[in-house]
C-alpha positions as semicolon CSV with decimal commas, in nm:
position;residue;x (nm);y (nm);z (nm)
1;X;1,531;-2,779;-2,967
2;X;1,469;-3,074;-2,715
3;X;1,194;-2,964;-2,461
4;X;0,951;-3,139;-2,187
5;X;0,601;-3,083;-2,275
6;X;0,509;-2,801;-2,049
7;X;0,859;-2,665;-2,081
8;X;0,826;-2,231;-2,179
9;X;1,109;-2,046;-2,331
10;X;1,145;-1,705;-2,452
11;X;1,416;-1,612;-2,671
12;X;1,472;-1,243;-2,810
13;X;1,777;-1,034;-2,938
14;X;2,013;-0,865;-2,655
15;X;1,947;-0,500;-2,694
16;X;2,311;-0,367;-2,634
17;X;2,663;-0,487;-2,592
18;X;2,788;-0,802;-2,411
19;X;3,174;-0,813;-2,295
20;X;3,294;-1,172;-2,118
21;X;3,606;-1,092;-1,960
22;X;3,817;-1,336;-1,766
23;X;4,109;-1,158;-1,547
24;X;4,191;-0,910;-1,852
25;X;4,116;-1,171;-2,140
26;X;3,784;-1,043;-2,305
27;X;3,661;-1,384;-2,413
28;X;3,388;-1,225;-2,618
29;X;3,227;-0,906;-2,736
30;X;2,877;-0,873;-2,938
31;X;2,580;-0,643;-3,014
32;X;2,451;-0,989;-3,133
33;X;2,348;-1,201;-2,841
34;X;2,033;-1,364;-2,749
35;X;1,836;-1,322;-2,427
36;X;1,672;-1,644;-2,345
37;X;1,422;-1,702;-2,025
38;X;1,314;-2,049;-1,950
39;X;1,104;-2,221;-1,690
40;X;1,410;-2,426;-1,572
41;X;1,613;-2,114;-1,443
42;X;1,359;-1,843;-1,432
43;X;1,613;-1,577;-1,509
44;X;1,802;-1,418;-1,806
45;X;2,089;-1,601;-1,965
46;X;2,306;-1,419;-2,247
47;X;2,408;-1,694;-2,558
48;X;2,680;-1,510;-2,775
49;X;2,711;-1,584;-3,160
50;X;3,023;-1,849;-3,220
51;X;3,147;-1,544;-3,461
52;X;3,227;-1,309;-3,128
53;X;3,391;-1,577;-2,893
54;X;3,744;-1,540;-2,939
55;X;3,790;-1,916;-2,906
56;X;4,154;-1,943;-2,818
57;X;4,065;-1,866;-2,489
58;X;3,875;-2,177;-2,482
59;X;3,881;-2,555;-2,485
60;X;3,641;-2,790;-2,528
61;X;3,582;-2,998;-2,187
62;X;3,565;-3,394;-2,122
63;X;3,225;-3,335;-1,972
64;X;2,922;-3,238;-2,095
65;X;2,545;-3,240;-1,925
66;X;2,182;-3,186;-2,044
67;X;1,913;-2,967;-2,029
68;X;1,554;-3,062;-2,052
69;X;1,466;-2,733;-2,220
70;X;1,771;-2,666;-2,425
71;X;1,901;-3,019;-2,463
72;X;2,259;-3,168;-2,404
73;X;2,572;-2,900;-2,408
74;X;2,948;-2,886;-2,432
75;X;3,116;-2,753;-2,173
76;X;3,450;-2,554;-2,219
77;X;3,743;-2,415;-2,005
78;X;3,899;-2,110;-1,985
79;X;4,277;-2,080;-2,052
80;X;4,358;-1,750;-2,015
81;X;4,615;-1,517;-1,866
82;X;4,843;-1,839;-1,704
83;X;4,521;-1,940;-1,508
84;X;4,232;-2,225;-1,650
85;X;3,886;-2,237;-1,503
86;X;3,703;-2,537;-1,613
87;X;3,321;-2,559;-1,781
88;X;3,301;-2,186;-1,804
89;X;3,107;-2,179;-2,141
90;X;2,827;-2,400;-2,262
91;X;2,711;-2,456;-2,624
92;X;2,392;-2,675;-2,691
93;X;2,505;-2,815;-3,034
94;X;2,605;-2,716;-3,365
95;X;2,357;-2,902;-3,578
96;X;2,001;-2,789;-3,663
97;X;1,815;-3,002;-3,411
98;X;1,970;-2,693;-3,140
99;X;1,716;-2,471;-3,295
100;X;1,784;-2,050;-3,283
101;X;2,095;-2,128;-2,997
102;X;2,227;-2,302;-3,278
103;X;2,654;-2,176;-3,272
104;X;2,606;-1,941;-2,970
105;X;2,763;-1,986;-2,619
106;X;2,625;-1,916;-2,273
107;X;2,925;-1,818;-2,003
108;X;2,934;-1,849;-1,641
109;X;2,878;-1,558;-1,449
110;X;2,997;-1,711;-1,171
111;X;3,313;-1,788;-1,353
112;X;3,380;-1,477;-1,584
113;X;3,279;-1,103;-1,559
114;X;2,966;-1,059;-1,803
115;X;2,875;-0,698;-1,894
116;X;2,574;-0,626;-1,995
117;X;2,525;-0,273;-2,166
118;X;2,236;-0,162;-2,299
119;X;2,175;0,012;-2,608
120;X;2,014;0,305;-2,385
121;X;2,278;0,325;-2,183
122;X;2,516;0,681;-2,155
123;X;2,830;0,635;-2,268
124;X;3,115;0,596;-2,054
């Protein structure tokens, strides 16, 4: 994974369930997602595993835009419930070189409804 050479990133497995909802489209569910801290954003971001994204939600964008730390992404809009939200997901590559976030999408809170639950969490 592409990195400048003070860059710091932690990556570790999600501890719970993730739900990406759009309107009342869940765009993805896992108790497979990746918690990933970096010096860049200094807060938590949630990648989901390819295999839990229900991609027909989704479209690949015309843009795309880098990363220093995790290196250039695809961007991808939400088509969902009549309505389309553009760049809502971002995937940093599908080839080796994108290291363990290899296949795994990061969505847009600001964009989407992410719920986090975690494993130690009552039930509801």
């Amino acid at each position: 994974m592409p990195q400048s050479p003070t860059a710091q990133v932690s990556i570790r497995h999600y501890h719970g369930t993730v739900t990406v909802r759009f309107i009342d489209a869940v765009l993805a569910s896992t108790s497979h997602a990746l918690s990933v801290r970096d010096d860049s954003t200094r807060e938590e971001q949630v990648f989901i595993p390819f295999g839990d994204i229900y991609f027909e939600f989704l479209e690949r964008s015309v843009s795309a835009e880098a990363c220093p730390v995790k290196g250039e992404a695809t961007l991808w809009t939400v088509r969902a419930m009549g309505r389309s939200v553009p760049d809502t997901m971002r995937s940093y590559g599908q080839n080796e070189a994108s290291g363990p976030l290899r296949e795994y999408g990061l969505f847009d809170p600001r964009k989407v409804s992410v719920e986090l639950t975690p494993a130690d969490a009552p039930a509801t």
